[in-house]
PyMOL commands that place a pseudoatom at each C-alpha (Angstrom):
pseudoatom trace, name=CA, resn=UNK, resi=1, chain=A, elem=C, hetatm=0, pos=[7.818, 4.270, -17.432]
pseudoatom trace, name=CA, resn=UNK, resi=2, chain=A, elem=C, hetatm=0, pos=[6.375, 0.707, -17.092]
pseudoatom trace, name=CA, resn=UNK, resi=3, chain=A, elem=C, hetatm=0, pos=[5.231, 1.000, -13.614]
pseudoatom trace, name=CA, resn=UNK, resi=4, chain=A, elem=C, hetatm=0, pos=[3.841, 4.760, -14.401]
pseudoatom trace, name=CA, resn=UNK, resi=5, chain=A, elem=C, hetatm=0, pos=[1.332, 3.155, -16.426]
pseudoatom trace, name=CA, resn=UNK, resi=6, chain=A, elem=C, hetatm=0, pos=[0.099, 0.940, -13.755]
pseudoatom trace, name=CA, resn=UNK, resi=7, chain=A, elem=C, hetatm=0, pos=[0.217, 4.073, -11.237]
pseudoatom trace, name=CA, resn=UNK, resi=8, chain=A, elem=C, hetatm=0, pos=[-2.244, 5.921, -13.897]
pseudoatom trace, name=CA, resn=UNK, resi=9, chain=A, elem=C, hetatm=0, pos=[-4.294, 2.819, -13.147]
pseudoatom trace, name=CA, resn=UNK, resi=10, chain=A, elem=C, hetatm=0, pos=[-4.176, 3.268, -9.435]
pseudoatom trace, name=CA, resn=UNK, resi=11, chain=A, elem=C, hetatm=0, pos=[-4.865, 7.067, -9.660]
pseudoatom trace, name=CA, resn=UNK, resi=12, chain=A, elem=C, hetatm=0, pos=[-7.386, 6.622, -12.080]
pseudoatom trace, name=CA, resn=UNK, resi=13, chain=A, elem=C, hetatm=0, pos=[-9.459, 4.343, -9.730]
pseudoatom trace, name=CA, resn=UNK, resi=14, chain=A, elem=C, hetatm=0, pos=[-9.149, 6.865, -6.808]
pseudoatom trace, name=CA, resn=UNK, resi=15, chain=A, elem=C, hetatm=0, pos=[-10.055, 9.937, -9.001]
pseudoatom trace, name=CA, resn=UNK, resi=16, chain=A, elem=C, hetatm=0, pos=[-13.549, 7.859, -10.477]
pseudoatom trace, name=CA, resn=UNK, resi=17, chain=A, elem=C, hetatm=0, pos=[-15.257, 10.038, -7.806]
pseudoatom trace, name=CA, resn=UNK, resi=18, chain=A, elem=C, hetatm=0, pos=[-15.849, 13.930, -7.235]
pseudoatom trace, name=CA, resn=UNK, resi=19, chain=A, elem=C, hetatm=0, pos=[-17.904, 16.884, -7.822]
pseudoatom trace, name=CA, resn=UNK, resi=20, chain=A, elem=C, hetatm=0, pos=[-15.657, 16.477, -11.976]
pseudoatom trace, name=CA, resn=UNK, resi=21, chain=A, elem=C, hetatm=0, pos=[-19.297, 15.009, -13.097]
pseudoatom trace, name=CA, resn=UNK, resi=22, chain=A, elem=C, hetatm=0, pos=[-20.359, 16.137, -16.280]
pseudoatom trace, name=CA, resn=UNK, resi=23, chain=A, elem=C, hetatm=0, pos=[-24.142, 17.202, -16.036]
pseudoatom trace, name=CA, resn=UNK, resi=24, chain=A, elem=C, hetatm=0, pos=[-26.889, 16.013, -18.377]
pseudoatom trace, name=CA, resn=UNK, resi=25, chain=A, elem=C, hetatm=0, pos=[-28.818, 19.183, -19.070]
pseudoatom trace, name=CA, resn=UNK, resi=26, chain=A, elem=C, hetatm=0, pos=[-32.408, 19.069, -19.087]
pseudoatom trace, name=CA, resn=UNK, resi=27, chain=A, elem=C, hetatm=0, pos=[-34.238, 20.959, -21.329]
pseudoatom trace, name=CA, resn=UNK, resi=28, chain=A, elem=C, hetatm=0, pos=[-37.067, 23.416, -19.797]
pseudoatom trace, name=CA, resn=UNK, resi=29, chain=A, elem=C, hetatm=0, pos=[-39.904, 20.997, -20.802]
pseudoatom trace, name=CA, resn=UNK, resi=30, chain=A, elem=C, hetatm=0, pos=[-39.114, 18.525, -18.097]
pseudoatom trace, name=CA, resn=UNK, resi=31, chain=A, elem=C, hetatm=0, pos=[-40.823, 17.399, -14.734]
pseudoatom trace, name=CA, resn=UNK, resi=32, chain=A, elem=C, hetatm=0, pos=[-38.262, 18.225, -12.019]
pseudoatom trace, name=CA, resn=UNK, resi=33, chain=A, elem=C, hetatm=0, pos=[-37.417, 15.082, -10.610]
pseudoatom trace, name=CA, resn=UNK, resi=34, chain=A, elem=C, hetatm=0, pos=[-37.087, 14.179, -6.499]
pseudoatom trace, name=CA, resn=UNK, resi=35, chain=A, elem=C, hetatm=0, pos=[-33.638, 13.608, -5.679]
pseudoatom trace, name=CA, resn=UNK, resi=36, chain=A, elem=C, hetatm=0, pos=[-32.344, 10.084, -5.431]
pseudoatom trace, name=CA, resn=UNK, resi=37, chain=A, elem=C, hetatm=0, pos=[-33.191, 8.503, -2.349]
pseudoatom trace, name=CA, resn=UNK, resi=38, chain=A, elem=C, hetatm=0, pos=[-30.601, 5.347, -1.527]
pseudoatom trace, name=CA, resn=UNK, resi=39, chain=A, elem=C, hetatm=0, pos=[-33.118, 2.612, -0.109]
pseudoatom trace, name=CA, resn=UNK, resi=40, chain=A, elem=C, hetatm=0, pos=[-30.587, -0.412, -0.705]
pseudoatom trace, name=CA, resn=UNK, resi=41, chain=A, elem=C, hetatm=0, pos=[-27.748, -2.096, 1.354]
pseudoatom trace, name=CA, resn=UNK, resi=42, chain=A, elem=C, hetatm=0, pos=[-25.135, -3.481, -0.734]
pseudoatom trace, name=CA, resn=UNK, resi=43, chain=A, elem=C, hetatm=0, pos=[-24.758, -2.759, -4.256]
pseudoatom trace, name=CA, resn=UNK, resi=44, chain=A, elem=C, hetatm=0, pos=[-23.291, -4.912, -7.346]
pseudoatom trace, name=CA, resn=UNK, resi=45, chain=A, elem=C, hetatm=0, pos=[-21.731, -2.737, -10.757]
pseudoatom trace, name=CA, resn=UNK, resi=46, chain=A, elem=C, hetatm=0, pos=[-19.946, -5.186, -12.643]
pseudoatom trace, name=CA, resn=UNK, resi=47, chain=A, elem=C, hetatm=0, pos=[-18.153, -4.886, -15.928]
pseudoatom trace, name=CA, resn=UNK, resi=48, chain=A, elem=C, hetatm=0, pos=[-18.313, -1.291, -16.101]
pseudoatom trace, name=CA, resn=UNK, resi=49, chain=A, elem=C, hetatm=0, pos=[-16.411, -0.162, -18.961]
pseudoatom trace, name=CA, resn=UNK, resi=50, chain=A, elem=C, hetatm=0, pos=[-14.241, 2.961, -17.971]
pseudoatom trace, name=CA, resn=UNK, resi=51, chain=A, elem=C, hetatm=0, pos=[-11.670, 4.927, -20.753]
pseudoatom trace, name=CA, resn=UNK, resi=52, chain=A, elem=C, hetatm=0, pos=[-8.991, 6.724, -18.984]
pseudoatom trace, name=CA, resn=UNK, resi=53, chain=A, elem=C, hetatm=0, pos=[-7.353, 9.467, -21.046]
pseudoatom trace, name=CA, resn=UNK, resi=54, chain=A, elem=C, hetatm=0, pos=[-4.096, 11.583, -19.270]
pseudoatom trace, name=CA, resn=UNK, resi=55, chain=A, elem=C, hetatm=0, pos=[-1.621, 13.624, -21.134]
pseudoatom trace, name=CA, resn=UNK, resi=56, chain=A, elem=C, hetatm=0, pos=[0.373, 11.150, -22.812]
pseudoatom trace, name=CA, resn=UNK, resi=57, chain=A, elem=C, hetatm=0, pos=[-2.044, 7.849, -23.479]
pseudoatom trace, name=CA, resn=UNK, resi=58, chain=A, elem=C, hetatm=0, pos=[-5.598, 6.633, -23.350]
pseudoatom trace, name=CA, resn=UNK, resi=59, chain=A, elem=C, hetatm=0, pos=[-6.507, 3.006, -21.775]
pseudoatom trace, name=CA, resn=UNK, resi=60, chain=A, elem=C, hetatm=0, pos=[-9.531, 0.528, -21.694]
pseudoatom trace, name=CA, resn=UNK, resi=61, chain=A, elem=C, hetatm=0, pos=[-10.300, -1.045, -18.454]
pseudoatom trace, name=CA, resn=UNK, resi=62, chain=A, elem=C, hetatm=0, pos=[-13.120, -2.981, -16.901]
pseudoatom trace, name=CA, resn=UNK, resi=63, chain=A, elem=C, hetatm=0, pos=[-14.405, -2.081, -13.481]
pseudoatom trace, name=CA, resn=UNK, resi=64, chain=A, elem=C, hetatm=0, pos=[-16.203, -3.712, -10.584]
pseudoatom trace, name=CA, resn=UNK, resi=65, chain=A, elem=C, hetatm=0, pos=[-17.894, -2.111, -8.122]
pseudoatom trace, name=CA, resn=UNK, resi=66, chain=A, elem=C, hetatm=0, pos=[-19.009, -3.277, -5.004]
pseudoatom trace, name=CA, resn=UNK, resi=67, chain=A, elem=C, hetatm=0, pos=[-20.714, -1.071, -2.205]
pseudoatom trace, name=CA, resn=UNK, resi=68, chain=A, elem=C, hetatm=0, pos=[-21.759, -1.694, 1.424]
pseudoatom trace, name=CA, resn=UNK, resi=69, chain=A, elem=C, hetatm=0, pos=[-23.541, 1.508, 1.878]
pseudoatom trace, name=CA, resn=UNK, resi=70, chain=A, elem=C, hetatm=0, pos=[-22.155, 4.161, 3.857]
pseudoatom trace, name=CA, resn=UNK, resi=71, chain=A, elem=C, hetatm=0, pos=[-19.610, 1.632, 5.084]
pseudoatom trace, name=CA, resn=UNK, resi=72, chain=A, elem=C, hetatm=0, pos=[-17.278, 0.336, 2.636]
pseudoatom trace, name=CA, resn=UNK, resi=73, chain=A, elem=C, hetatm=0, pos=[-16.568, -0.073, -1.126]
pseudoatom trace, name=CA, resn=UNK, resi=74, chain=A, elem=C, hetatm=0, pos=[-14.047, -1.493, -3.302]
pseudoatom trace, name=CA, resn=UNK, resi=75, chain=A, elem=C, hetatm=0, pos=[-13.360, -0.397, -6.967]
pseudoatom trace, name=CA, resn=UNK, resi=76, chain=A, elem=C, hetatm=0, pos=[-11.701, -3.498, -8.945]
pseudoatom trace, name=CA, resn=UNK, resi=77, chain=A, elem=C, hetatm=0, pos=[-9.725, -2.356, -11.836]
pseudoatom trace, name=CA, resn=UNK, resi=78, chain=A, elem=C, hetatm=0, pos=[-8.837, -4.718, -14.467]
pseudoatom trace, name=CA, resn=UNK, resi=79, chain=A, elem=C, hetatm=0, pos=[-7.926, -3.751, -17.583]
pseudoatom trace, name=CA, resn=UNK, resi=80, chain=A, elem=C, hetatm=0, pos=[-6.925, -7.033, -19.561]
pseudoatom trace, name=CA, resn=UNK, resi=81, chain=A, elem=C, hetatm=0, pos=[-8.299, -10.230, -19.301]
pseudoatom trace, name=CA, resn=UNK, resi=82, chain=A, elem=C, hetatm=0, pos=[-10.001, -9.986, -16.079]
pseudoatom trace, name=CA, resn=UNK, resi=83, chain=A, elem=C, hetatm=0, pos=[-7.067, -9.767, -14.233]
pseudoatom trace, name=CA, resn=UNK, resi=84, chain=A, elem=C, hetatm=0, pos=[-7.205, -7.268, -11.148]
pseudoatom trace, name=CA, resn=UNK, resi=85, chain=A, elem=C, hetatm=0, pos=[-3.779, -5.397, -11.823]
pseudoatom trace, name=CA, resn=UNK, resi=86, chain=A, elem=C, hetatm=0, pos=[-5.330, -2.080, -9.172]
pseudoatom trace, name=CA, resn=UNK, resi=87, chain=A, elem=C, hetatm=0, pos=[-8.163, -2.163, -6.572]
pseudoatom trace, name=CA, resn=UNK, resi=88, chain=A, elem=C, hetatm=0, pos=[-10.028, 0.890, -4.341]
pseudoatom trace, name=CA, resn=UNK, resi=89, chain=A, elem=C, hetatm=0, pos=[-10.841, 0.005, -0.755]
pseudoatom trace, name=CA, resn=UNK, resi=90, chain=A, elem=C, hetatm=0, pos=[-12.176, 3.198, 1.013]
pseudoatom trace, name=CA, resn=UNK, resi=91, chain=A, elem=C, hetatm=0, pos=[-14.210, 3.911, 3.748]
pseudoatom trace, name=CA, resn=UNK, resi=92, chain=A, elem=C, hetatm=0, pos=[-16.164, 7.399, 4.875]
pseudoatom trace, name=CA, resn=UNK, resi=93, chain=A, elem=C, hetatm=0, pos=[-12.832, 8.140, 6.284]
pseudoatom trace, name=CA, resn=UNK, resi=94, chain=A, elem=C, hetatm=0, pos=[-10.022, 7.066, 4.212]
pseudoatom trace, name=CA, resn=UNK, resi=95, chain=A, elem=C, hetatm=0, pos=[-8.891, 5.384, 1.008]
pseudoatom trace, name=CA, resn=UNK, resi=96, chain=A, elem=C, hetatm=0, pos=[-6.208, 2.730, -0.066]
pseudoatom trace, name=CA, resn=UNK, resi=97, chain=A, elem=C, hetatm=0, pos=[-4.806, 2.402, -3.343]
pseudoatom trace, name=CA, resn=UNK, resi=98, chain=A, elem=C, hetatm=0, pos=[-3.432, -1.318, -4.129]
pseudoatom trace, name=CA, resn=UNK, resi=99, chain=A, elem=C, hetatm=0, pos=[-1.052, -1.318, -7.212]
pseudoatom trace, name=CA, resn=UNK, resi=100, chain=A, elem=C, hetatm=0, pos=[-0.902, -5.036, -7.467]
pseudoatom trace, name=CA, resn=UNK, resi=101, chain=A, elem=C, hetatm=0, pos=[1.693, -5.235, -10.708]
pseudoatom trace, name=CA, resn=UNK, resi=102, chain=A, elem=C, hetatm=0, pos=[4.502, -3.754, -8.096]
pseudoatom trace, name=CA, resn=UNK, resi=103, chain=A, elem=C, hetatm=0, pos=[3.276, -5.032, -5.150]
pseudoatom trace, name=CA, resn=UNK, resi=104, chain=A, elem=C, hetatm=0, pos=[2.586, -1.111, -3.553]
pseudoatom trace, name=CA, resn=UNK, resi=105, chain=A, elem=C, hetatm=0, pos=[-0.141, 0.584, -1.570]
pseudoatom trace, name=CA, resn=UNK, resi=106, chain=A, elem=C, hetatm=0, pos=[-0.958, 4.171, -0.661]
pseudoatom trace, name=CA, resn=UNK, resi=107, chain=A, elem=C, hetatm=0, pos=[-3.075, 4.844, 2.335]
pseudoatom trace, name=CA, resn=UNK, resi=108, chain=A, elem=C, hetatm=0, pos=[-4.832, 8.393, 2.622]
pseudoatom trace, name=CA, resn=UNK, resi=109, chain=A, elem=C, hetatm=0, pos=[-7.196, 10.860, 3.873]
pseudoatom trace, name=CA, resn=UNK, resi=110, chain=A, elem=C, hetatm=0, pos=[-9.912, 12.713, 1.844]
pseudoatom trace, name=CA, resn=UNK, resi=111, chain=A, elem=C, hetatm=0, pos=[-8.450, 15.477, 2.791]
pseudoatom trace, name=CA, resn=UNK, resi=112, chain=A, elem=C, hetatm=0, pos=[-4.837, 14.674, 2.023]
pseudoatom trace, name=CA, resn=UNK, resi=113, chain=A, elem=C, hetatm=0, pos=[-5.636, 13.633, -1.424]
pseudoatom trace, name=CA, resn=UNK, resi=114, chain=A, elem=C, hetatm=0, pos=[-7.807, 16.663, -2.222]
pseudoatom trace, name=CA, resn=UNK, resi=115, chain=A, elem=C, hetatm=0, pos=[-4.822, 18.924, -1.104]
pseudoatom trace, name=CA, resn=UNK, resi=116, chain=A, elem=C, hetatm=0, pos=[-3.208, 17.499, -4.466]
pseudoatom trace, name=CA, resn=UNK, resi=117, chain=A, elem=C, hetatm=0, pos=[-6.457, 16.833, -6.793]
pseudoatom trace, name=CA, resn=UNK, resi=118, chain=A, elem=C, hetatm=0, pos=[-9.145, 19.292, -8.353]
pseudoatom trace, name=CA, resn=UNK, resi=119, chain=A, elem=C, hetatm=0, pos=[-11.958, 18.580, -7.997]
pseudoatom trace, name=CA, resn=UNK, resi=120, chain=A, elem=C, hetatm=0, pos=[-12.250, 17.608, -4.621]
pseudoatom trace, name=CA, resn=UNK, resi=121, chain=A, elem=C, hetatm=0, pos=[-12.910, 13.861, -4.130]
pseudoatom trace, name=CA, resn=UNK, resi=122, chain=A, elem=C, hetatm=0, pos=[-15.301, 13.064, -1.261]
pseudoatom trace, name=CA, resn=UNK, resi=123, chain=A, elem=C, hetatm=0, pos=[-17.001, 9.883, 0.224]
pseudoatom trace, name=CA, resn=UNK, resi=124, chain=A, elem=C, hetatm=0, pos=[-20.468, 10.555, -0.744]
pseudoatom trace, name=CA, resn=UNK, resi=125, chain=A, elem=C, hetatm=0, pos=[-20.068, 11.541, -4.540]
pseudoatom trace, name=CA, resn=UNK, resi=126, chain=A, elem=C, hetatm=0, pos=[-17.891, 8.019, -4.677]
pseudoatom trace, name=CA, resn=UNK, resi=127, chain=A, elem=C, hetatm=0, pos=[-20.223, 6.116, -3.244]
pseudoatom trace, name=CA, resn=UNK, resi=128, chain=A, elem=C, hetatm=0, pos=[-23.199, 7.474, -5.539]
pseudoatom trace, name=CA, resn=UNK, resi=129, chain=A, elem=C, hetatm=0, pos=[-20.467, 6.778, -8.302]
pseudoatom trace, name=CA, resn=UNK, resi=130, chain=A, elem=C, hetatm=0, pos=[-20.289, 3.484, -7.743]
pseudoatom trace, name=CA, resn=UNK, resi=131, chain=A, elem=C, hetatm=0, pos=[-23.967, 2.962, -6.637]
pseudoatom trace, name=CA, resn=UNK, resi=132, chain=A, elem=C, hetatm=0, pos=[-24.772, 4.270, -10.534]
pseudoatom trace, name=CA, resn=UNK, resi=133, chain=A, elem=C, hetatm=0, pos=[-26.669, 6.855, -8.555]
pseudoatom trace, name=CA, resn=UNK, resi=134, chain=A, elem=C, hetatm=0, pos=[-25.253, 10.142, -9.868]
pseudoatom trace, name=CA, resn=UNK, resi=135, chain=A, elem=C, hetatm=0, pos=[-27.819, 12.877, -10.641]
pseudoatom trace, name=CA, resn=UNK, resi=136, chain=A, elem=C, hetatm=0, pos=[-26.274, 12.602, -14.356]
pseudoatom trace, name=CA, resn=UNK, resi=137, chain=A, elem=C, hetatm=0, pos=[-28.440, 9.376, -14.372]
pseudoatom trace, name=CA, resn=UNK, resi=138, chain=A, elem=C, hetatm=0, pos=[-27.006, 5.046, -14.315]
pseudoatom trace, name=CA, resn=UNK, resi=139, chain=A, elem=C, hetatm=0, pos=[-25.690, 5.050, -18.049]
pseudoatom trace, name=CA, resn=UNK, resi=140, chain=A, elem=C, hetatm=0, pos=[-22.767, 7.299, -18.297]
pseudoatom trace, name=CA, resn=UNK, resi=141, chain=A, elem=C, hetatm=0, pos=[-20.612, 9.290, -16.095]
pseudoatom trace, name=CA, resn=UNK, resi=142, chain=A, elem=C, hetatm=0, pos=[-17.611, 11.507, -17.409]
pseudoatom trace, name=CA, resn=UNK, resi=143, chain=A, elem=C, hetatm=0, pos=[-14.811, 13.164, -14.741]
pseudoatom trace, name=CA, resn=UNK, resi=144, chain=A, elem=C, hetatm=0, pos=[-12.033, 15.221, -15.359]
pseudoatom trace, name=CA, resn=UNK, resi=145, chain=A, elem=C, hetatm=0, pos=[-9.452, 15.872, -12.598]
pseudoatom trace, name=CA, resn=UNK, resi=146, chain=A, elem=C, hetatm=0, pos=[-6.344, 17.805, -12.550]
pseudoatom trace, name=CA, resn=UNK, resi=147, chain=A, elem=C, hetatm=0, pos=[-3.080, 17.057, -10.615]
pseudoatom trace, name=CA, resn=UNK, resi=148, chain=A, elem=C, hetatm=0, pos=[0.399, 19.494, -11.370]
pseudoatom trace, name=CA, resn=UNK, resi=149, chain=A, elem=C, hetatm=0, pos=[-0.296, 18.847, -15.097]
pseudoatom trace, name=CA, resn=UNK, resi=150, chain=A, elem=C, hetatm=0, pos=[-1.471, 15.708, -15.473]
pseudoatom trace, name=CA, resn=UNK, resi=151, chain=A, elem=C, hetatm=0, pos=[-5.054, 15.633, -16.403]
pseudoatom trace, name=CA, resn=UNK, resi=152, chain=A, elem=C, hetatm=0, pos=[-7.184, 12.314, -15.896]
pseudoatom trace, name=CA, resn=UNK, resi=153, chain=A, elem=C, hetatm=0, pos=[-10.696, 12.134, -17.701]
pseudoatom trace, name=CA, resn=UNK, resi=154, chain=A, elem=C, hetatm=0, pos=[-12.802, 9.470, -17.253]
pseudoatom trace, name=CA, resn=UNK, resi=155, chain=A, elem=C, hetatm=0, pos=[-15.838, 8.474, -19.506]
pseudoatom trace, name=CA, resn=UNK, resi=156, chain=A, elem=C, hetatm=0, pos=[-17.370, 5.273, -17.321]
pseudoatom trace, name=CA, resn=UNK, resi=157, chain=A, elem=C, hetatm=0, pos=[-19.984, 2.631, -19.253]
pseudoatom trace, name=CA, resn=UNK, resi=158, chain=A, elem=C, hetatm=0, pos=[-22.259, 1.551, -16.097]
pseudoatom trace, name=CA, resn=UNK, resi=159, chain=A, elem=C, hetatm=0, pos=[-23.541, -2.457, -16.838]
pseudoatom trace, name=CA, resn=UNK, resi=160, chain=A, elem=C, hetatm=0, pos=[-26.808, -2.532, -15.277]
pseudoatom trace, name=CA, resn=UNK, resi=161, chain=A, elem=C, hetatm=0, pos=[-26.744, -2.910, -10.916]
pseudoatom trace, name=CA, resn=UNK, resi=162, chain=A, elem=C, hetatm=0, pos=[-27.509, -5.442, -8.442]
pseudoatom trace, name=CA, resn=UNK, resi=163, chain=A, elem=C, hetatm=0, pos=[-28.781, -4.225, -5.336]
pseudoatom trace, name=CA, resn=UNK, resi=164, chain=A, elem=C, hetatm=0, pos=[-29.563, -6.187, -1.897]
pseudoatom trace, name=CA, resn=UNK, resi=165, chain=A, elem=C, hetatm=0, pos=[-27.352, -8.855, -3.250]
pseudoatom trace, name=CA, resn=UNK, resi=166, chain=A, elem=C, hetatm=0, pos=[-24.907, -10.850, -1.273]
pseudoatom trace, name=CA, resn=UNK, resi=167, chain=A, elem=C, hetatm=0, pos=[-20.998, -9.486, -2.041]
pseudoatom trace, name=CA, resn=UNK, resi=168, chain=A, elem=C, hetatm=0, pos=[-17.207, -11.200, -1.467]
pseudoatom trace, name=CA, resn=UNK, resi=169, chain=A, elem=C, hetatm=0, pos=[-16.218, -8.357, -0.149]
pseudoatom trace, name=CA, resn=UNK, resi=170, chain=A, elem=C, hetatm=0, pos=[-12.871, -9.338, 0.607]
pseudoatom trace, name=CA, resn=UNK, resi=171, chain=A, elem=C, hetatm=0, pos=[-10.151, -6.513, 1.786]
pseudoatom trace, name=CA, resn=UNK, resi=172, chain=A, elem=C, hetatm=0, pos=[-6.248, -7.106, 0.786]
pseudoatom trace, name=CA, resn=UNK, resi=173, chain=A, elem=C, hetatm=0, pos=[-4.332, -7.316, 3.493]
pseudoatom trace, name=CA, resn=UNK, resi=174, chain=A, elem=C, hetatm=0, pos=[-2.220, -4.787, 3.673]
pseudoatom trace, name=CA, resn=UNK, resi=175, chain=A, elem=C, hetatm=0, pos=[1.173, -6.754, 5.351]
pseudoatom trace, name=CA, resn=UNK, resi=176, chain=A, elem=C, hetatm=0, pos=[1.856, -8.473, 1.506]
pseudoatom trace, name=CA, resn=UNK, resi=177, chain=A, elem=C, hetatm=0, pos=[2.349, -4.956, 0.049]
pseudoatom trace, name=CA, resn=UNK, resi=178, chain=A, elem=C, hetatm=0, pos=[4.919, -2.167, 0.139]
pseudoatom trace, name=CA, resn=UNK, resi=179, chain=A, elem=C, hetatm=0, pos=[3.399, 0.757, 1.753]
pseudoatom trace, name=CA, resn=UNK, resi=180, chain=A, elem=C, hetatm=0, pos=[4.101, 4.136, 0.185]
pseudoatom trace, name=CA, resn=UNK, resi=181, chain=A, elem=C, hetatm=0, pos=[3.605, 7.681, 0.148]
pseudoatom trace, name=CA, resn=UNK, resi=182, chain=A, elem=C, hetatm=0, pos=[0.686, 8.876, -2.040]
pseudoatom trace, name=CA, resn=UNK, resi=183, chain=A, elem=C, hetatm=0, pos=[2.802, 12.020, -2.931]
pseudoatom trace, name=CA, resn=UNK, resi=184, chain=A, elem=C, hetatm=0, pos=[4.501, 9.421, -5.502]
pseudoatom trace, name=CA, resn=UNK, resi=185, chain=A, elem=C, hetatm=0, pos=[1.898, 8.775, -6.948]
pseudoatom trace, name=CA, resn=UNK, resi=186, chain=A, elem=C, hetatm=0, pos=[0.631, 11.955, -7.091]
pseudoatom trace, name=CA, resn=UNK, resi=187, chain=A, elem=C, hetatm=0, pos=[3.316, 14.143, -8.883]
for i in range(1, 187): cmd.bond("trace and resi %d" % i, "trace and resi %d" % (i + 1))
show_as sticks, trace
zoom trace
């Protein structure tokens, strides 16, 4: 059940992204607003504070986020003392799921992983995710996804963003983990 918990972590981190959004509304007395329009490079989010709630528990974490736009990002997941126990590396393309307590990675497709995950996850809602550039605004973001019947909501705390700033982007290699299937993970 141990390593379940640190799975949740993993799964967690993946399903920070989607159309799951919860909308602020806007009351009728407001100026429509322009969409968004990304005019930086790299991107900085950290100490994001994310609550993860499934089923059975509910757990703290902190969260970096670092972005090369429309290139690469990596999601940092560390939920006590600043260790990084589960990381995020995707790309447009794919996604890989580090779950550094048991040494184990998952490597998928968007559309693998939406074949097992409402709402659909997709490149561009992560990246405004962790850009802070949601149309629910750079303060708060909320996401409820649904896999057999485990349900995952996350309420993420965005720390204010760097943008244009140098990163340490650094990717895990891959040959110091156990590869796996993502189907364990998703279950």
């Amino acid at each position: 059940m141990k390593g379940r918990k640190y799975i949740l972590w993993i799964l967690c981190a993946a399903f920070l992204t989607g159309c799951g959004v919860q909308k602020r509304v806007k009351s009728s007395t407001e100026d429509e607003q322009p969409p968004v329009v990304s005019t930086w490079h790299t991107c900085l989010i950290q100490g994001a504070k994310a609550v993860i709630s499934t089923n059975e528990e509910r757990i703290s974490a902190t969260v970096t986020m670092q972005t090369v736009h429309d290139s690469l990002l990596i999601i940092s997941i560390m939920p006590m003392m600043g260790i990084e126990m589960a990381r995020i590396e995707a790309t447009p393309t794919e996604m890989i799921a580090f779950d550094k307590m048991n040494g184990q990675y998952a490597q998928t497709t968007y559309e693998e992983l939406n074949r097992r995950v409402t709402p659909s996850v997709t490149w561009q809602t992560l990246q405004q995710l962790c850009s802070a550039e949601l149309p629910t605004g750079d303060q708060k973001a909320r996401i409820v996804y649904h896999l057999a019947e485990e349900k995952l909501d996350i309420d993420l705390t965005y720390t204010p963003r760097k943008t244009d700033v140098p990163l340490r982007m650094n990717r895990l290699r891959t040959d110091k983990y156990k590869k796996i299937d993502i189907s364990k993970w998703l279950r």
